[in-house]
Structures are given as C-alpha cells and as structure tokens.
DONU-252959 format. One record per atom (N, C-alpha, C): x, z, y; residue number from 1. Coordinates in pm, 1 decimal. Atoms other than C-alpha are relative to their C-alpha. Example, Ala and Ser with C-alpha at 12.3 -4.5 7.8 and 13.67 -1.06 7.14 Angstrom:
// DONU-252959
- px,pz,py,num
- 89.0,0.0,-119.0,1 $
- 1230.0,780.0,-450.0,1 $
- 90.0,0.0,120.0,1 $
- -82.0,-6.0,-119.0,2 $
- 1367.0,714.0,-106.0,2 $
- -77.0,73.0,109.0,2 $
END
This chain:
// DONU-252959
- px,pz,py,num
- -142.3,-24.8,-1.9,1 $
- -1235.5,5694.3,3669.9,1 $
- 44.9,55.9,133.6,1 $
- -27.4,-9.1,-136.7,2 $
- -1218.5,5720.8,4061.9,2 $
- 5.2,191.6,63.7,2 $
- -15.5,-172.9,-8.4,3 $
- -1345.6,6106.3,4029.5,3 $
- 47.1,30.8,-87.4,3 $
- -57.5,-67.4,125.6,4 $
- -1181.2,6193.1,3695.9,4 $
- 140.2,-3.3,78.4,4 $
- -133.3,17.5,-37.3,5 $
- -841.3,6069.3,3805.8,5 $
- 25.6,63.8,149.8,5 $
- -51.9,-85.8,-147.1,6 $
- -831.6,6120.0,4184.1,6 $
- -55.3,48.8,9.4,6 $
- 134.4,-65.4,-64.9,7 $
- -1105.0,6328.1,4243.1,7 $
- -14.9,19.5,67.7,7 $
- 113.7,59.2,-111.1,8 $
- -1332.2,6149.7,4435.3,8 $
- -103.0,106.6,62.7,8 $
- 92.9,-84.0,-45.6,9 $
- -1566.4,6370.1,4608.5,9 $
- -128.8,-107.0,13.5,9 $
- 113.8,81.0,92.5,10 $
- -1922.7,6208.3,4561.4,10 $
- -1.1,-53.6,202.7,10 $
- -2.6,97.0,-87.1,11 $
- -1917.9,6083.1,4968.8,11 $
- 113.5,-136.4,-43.2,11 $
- -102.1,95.6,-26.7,12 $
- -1595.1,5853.5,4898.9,12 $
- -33.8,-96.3,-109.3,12 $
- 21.1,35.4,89.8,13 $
- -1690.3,5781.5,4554.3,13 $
- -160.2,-119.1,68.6,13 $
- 107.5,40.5,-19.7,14 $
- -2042.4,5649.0,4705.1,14 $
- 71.8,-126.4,138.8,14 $
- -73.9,120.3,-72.4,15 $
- -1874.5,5485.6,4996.5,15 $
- 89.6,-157.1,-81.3,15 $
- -45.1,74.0,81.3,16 $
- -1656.5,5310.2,4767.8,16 $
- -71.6,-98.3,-74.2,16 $
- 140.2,116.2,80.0,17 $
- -1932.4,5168.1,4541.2,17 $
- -69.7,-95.7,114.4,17 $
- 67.2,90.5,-105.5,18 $
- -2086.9,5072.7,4875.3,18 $
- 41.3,-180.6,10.0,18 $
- -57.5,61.2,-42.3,19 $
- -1817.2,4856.8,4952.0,19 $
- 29.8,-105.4,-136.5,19 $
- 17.0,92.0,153.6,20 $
- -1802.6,4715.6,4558.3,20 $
- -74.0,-76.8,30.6,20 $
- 131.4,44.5,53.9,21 $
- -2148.0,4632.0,4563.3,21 $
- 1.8,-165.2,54.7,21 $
- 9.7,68.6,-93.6,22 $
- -2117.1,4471.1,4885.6,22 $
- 82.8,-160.2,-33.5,22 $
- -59.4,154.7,105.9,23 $
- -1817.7,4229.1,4722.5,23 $
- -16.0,-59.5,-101.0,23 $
- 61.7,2.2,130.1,24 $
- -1985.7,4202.1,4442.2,24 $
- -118.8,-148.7,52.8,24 $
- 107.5,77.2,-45.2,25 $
- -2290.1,4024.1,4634.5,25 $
- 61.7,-124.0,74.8,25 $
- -70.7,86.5,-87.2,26 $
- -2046.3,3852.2,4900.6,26 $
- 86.7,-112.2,-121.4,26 $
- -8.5,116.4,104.6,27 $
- -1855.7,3674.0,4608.5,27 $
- -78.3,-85.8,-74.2,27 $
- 36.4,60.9,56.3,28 $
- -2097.5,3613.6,4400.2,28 $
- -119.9,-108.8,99.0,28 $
- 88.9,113.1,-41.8,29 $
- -2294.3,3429.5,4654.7,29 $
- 109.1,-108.8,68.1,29 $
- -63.7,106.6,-62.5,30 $
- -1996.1,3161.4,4732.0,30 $
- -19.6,-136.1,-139.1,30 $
- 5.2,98.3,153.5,31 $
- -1969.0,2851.9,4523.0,31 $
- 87.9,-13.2,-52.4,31 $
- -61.0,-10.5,76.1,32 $
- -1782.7,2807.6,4256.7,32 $
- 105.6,111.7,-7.4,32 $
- -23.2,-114.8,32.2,33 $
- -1772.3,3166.6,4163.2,33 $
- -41.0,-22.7,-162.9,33 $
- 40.1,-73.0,112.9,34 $
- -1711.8,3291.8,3800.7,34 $
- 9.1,67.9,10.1,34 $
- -1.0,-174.6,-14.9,35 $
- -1847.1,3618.9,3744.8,35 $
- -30.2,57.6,-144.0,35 $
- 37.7,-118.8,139.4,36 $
- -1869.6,3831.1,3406.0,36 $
- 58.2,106.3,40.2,36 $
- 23.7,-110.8,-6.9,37 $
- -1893.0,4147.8,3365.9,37 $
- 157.5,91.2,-35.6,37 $
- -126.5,-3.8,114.4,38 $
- -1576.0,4344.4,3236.7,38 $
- -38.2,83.4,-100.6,38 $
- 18.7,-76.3,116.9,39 $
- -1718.9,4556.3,2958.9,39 $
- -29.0,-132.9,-84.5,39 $
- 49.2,116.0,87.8,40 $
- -1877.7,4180.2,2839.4,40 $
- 181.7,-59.2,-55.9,40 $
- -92.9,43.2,0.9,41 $
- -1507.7,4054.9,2909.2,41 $
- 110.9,67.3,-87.9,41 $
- -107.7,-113.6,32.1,42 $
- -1306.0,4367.6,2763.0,42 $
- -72.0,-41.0,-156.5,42 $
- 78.7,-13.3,145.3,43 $
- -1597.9,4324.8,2441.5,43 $
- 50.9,-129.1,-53.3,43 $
- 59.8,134.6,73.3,44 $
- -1570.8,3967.6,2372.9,44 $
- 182.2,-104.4,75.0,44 $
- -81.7,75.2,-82.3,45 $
- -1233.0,3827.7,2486.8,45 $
- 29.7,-115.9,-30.1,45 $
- 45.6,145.9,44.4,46 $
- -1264.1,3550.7,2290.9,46 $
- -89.3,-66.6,46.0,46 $
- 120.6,72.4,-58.1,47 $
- -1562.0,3413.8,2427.6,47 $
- 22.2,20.8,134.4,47 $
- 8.6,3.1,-156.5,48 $
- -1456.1,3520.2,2813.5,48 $
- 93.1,-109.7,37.5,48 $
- -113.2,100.2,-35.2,49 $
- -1137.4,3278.1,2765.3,49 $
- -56.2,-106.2,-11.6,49 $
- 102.7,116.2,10.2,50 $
- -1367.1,3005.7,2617.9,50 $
- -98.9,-33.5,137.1,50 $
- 71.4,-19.4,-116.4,51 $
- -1591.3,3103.6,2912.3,51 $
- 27.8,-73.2,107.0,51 $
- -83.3,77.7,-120.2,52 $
- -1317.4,3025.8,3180.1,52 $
- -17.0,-72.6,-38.5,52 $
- -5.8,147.8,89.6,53 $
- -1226.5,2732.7,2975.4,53 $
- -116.3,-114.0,62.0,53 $
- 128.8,88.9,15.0,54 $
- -1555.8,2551.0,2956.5,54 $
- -44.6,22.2,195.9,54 $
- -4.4,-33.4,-139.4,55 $
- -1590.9,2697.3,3345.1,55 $
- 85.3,-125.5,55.9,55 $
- -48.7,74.7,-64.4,56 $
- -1312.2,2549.2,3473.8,56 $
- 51.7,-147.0,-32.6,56 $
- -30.0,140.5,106.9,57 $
- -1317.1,2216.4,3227.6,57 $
- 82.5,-61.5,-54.8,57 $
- -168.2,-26.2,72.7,58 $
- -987.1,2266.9,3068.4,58 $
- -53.2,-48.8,-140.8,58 $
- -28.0,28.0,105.7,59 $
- -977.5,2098.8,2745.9,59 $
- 117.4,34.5,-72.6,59 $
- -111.9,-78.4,75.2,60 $
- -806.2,2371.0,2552.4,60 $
- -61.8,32.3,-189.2,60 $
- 69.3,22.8,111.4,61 $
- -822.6,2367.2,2186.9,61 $
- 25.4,156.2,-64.0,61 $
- -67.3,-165.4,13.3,62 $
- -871.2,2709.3,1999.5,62 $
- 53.7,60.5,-36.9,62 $
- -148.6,-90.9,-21.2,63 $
- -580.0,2789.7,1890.3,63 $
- 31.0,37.7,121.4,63 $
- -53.9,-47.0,-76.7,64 $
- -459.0,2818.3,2242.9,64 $
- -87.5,119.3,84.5,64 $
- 99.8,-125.5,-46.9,65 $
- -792.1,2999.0,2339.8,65 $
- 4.8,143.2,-82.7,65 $
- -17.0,-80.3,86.5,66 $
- -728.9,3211.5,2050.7,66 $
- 167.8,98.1,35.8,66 $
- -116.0,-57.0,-32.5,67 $
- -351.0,3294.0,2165.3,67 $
- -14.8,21.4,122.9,67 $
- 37.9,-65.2,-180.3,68 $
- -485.6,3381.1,2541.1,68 $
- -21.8,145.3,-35.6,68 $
- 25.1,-119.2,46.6,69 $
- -667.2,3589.5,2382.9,69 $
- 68.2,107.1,-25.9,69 $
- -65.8,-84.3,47.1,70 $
- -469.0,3782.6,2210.3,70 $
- 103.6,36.1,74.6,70 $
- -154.0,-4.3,-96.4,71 $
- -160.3,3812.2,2461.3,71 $
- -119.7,77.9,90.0,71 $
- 40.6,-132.5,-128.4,72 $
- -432.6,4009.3,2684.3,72 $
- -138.5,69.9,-47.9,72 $
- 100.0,-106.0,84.5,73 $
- -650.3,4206.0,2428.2,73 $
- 43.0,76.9,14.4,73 $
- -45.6,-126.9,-76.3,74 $
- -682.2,4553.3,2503.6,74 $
- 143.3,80.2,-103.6,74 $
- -95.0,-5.8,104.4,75 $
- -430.4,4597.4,2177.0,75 $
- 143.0,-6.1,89.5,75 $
- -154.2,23.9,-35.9,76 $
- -127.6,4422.5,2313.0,76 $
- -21.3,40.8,159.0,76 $
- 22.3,-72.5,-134.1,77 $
- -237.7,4521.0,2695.5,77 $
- 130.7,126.7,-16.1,77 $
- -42.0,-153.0,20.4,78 $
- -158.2,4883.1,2559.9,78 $
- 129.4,-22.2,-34.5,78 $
- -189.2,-4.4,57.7,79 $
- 190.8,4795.1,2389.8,79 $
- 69.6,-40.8,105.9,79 $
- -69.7,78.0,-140.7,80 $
- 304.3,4590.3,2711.6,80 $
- -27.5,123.2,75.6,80 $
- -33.7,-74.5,-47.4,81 $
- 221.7,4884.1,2909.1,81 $
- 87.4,120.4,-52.4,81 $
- -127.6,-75.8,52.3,82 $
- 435.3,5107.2,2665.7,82 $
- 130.3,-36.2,4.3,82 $
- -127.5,65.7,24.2,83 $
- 704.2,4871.3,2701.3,83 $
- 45.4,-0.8,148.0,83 $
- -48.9,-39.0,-158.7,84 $
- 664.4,4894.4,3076.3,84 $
- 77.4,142.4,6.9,84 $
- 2.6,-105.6,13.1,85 $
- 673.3,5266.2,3034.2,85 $
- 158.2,50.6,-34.9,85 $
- -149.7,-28.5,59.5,86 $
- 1030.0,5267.9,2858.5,86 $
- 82.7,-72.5,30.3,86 $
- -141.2,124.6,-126.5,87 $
- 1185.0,4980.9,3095.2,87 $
- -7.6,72.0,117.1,87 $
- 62.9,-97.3,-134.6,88 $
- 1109.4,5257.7,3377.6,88 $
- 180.3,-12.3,-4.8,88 $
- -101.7,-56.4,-35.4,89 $
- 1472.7,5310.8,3563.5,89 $
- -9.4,150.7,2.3,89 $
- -12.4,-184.3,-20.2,90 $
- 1590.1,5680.4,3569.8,90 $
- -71.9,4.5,126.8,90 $
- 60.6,-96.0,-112.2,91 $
- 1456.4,5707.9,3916.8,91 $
- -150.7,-53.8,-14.5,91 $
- 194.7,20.7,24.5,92 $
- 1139.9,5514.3,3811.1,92 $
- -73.8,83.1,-75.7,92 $
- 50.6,-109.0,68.6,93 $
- 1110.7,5739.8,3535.9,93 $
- -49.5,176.3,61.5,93 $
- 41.1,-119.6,-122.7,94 $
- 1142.9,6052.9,3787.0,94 $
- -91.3,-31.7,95.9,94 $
- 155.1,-11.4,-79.7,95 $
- 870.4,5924.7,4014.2,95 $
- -110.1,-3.4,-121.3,95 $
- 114.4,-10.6,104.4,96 $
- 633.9,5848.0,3685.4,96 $
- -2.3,141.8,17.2,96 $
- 63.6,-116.7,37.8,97 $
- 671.2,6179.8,3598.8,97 $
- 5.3,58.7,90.0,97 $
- 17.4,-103.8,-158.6,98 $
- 650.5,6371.1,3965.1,98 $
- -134.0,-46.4,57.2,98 $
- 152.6,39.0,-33.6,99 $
- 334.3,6125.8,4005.9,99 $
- -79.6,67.5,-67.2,99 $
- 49.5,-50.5,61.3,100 $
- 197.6,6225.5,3733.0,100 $
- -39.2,179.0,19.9,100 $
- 10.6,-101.8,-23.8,101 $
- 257.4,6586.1,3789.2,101 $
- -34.8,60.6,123.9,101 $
- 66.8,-70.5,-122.3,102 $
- 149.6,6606.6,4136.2,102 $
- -153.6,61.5,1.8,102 $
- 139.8,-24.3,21.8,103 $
- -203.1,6780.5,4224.9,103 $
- -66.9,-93.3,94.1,103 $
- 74.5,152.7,-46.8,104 $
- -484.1,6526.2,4313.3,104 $
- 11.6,68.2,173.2,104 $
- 3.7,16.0,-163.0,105 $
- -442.8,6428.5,4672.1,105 $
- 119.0,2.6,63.5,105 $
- -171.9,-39.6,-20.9,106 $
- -42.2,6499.4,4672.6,106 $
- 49.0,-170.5,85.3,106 $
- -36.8,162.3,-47.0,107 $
- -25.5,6120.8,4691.5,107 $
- -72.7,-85.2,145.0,107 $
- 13.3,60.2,-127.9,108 $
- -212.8,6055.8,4978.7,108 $
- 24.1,87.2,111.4,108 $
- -154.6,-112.4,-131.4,109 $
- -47.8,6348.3,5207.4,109 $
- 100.5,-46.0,19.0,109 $
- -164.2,37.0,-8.3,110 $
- 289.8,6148.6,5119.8,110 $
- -73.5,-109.9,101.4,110 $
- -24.6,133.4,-91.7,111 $
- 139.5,5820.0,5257.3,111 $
- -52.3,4.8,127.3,111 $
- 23.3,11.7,-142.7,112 $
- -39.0,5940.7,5570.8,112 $
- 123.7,93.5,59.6,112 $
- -104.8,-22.8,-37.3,113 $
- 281.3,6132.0,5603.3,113 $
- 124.7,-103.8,13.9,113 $
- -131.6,121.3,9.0,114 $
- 498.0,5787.2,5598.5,114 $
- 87.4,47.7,-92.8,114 $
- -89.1,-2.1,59.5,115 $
- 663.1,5908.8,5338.4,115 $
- -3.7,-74.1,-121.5,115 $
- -9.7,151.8,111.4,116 $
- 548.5,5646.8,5077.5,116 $
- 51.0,-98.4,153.6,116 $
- -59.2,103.2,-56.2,117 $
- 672.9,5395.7,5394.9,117 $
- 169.4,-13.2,-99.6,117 $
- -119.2,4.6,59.5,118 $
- 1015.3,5512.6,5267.7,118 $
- 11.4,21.0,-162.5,118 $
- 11.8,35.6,128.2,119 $
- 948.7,5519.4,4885.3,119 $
- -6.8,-132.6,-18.8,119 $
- 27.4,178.5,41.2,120 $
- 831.9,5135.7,4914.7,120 $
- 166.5,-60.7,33.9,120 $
- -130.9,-16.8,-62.7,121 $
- 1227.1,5113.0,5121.3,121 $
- 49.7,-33.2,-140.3,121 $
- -12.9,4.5,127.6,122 $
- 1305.9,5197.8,4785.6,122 $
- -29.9,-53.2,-124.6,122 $
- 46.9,20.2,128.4,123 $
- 1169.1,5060.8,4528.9,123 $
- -143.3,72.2,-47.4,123 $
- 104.1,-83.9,50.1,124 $
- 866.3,5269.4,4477.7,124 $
- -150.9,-55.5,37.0,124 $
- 133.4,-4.7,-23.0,125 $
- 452.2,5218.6,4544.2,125 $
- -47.0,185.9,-49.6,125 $
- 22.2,-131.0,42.2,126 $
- 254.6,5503.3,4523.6,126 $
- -75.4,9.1,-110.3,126 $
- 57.3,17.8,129.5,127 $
- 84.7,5395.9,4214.0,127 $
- 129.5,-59.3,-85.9,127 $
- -107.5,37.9,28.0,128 $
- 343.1,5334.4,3954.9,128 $
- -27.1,-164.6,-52.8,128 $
- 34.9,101.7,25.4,129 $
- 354.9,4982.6,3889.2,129 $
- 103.9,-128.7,-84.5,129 $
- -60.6,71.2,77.2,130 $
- 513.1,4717.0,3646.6,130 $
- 28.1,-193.4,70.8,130 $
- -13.6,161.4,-79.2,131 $
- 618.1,4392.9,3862.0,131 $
- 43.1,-120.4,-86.9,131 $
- -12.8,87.6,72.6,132 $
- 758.1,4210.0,3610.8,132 $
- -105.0,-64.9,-129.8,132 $
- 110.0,51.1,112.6,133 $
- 448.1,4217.2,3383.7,133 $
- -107.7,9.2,63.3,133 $
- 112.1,19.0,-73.1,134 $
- 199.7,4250.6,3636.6,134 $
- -107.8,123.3,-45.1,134 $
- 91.7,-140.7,46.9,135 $
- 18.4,4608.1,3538.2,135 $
- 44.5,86.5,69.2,135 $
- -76.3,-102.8,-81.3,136 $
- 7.0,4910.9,3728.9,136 $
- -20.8,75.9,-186.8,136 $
- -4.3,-46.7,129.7,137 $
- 89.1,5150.5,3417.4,137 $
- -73.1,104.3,-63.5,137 $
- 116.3,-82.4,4.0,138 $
- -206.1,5385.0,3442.1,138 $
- -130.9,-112.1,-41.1,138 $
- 140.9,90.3,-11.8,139 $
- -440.2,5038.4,3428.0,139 $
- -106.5,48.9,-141.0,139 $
- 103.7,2.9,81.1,140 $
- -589.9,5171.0,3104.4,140 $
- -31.3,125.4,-42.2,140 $
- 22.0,-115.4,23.3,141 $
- -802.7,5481.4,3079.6,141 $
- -45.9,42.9,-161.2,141 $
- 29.1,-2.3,121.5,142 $
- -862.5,5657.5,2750.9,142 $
- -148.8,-33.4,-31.3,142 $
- 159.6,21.6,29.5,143 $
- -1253.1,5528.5,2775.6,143 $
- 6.3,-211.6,-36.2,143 $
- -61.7,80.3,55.8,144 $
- -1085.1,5182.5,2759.2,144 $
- -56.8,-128.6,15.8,144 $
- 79.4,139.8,-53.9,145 $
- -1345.1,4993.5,2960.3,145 $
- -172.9,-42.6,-112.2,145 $
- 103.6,-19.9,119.0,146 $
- -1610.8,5135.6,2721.2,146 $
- -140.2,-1.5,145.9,146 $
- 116.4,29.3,-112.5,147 $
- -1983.4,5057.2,2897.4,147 $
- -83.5,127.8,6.5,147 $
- 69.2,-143.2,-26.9,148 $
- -2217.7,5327.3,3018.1,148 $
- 80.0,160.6,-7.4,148 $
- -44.8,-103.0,-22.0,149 $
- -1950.2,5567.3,3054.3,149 $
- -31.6,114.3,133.4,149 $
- 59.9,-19.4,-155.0,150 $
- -2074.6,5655.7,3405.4,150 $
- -107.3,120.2,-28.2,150 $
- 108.9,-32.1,-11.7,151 $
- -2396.7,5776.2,3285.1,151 $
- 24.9,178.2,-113.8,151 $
- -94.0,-132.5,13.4,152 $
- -2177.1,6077.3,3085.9,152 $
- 72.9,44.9,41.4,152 $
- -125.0,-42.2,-91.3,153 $
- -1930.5,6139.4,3325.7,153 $
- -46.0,89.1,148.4,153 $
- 105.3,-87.7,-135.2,154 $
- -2133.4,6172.7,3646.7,154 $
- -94.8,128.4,-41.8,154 $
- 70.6,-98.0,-5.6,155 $
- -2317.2,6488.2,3740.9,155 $
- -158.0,-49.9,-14.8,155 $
- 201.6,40.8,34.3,156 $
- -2743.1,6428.2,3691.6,156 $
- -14.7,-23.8,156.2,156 $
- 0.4,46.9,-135.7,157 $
- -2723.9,6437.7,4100.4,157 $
- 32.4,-123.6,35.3,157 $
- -36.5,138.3,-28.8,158 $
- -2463.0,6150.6,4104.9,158 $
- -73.4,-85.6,-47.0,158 $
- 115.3,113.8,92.6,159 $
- -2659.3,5945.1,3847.9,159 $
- -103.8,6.7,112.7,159 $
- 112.2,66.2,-73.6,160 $
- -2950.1,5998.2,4050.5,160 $
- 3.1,-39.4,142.5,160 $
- -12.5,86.5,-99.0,161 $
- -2833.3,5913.4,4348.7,161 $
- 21.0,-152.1,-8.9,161 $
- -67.2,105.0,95.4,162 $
- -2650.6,5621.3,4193.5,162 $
- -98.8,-105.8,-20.9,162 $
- 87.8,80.2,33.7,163 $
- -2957.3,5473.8,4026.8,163 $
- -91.4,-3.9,133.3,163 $
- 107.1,33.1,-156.3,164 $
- -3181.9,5522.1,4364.4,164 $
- 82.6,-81.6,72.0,164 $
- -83.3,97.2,-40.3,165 $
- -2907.1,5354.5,4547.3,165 $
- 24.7,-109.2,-34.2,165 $
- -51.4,109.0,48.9,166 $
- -2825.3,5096.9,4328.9,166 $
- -82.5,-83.2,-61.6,166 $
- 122.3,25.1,82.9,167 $
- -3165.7,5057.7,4135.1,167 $
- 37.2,-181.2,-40.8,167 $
- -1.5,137.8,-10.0,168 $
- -3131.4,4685.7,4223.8,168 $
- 101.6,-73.1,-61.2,168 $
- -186.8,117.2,36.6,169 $
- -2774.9,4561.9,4166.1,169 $
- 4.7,54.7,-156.6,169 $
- -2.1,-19.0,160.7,170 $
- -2794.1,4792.0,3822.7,170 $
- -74.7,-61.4,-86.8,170 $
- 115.9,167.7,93.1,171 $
- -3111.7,4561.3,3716.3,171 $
- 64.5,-54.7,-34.3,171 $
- -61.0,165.2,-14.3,172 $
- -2962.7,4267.6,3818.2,172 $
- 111.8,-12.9,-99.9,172 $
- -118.2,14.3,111.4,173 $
- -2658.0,4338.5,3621.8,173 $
- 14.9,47.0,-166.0,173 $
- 34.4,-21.4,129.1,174 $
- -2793.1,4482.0,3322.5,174 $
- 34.7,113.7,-53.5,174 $
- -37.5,-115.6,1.0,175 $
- -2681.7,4839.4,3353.2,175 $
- -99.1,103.6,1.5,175 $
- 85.2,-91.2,-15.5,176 $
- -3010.6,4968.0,3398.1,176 $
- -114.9,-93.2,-82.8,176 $
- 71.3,59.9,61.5,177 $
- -3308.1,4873.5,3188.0,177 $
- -114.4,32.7,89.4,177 $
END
C-alpha cells in the first residue's frame, strides 16, 4: 500500500520495513505480548476475539464474542467509514477531496512547509481522519487486507530484495515457505 498510495520509492519503502521488522521483534520479545497476524485476524475475526478473550481471561460468553465481532468485521468497518465519509463538514469535505486530488508527495511539501502546523490550528491532520469513530477514512484498501498481495504488487527486484532481506522474519511468520 505504502508504494501504491504514496509512492514509496523502494529506499523508504525498505527503510520502513526495516523499522517494522525491528518492532515486530522488539514487541514480540516483551512479556505479555499478544501477537497475530492481521490477514489471520482480518480472516478469522471470530476466532481473533475469542483469541484475546481466552488471552486476556475474560469470561465472555459468545454471544458477546460474536457481537465484537461483528461491530469490527471488515463489512461494517466499510459502512462506518461511509458514514464517516458523509458526516465530513463542508470544509472537511473540501480537504477530503483536495487530499485526495493532490499529486503524491503534495502532502508532505505542506508539512515540511508548516503548513499542515496550521491545518491541525484548524481542525485538519494531513491524513483525513474520523475522531469520533476512531478510523482514518482511507484505513481500507481495495485488497482489503488480502495475504500475499506483496508478492503481486512488488517489482521481481523488490521481492527479491525483500525475501533476501527478510528470508528470516518471512519464515518465522509464515509468509514464506
């Protein structure tokens, strides 16, 4: 998403992952860390709420695991961000669509120009964002948190950098066979 959307150039994009990986390892080695995956989590959201659940030793019965569920399946996700989408103020609505329509990189010229300082003044971020429901309103791409998208998206270079770089952590996590 990082090069589709902003386009990442394959140093920042690689930096970036660096710095994933790195929290990736640094969390998961503290204690009492839960960690799943989010394609497992996005697949199975029934079983990730049970997951927590039984994790954090909540005696919840499943009806209520069953209505977690559903209040943040990628289904109603999508309608709550449409509903964000059409609670936009007129001037929220005019930044959506001037964000939207800018060319990649527009948005970070404004903020090392301080001129997102004075958008935030306002009311604004430079990502558009839904405070009352807690979503920025871009959070869901049309791939939808689908797995191995990566491995069609990237160039055969990135991939192979990617997998030489990562060989290990993609094992470990089950991304690479």
């Amino acid at each position: 998403s990082a090069k589709r959307i902003w386009k990442w150039g394959e140093k920042r994009l690689m930096g970036n992952l660096d710095e994933a990986i790195q929290t990736y390892y640094l969390v998961n080695s503290m204690p009492h860390v839960f960690s799943q995956k989010y394609e497992d989590a996005v697949g199975d959201l029934a079983a990730t709420t049970k997951a927590i659940s039984v994790y954090l030793e909540l005696e919840a019965t499943d009806e209520i695991l069953a209505s977690i569920a559903q209040e943040y399946s990628l289904e109603r996700v999508k309608q709550v961000l449409k509903e964000s989408r059409a609670d936009l103020s007129l001037l929220g609505k005019a930044y959506y669509y001037v964000h939207k329509k800018m060319p990649p990189g527009a948005m970070r010229m404004l903020r090392k120009a301080q001129i997102g300082v004075l958008l935030k003044r306002i009311g604004f971020t430079t990502l558009p964002f839904d405070h009352k429901r807690g979503y920025y309103l871009d959070h869901i791409s049309n791939r939808e948190g689908a797995e191995g998208t990566w491995q069609t998206e990237l160039t055969a270079r990135e991939i192979q950098t990617i997998t030489g770089r990562y060989s290990a952590w993609l094992r470990e996590t089950g991304y690479l066979k």
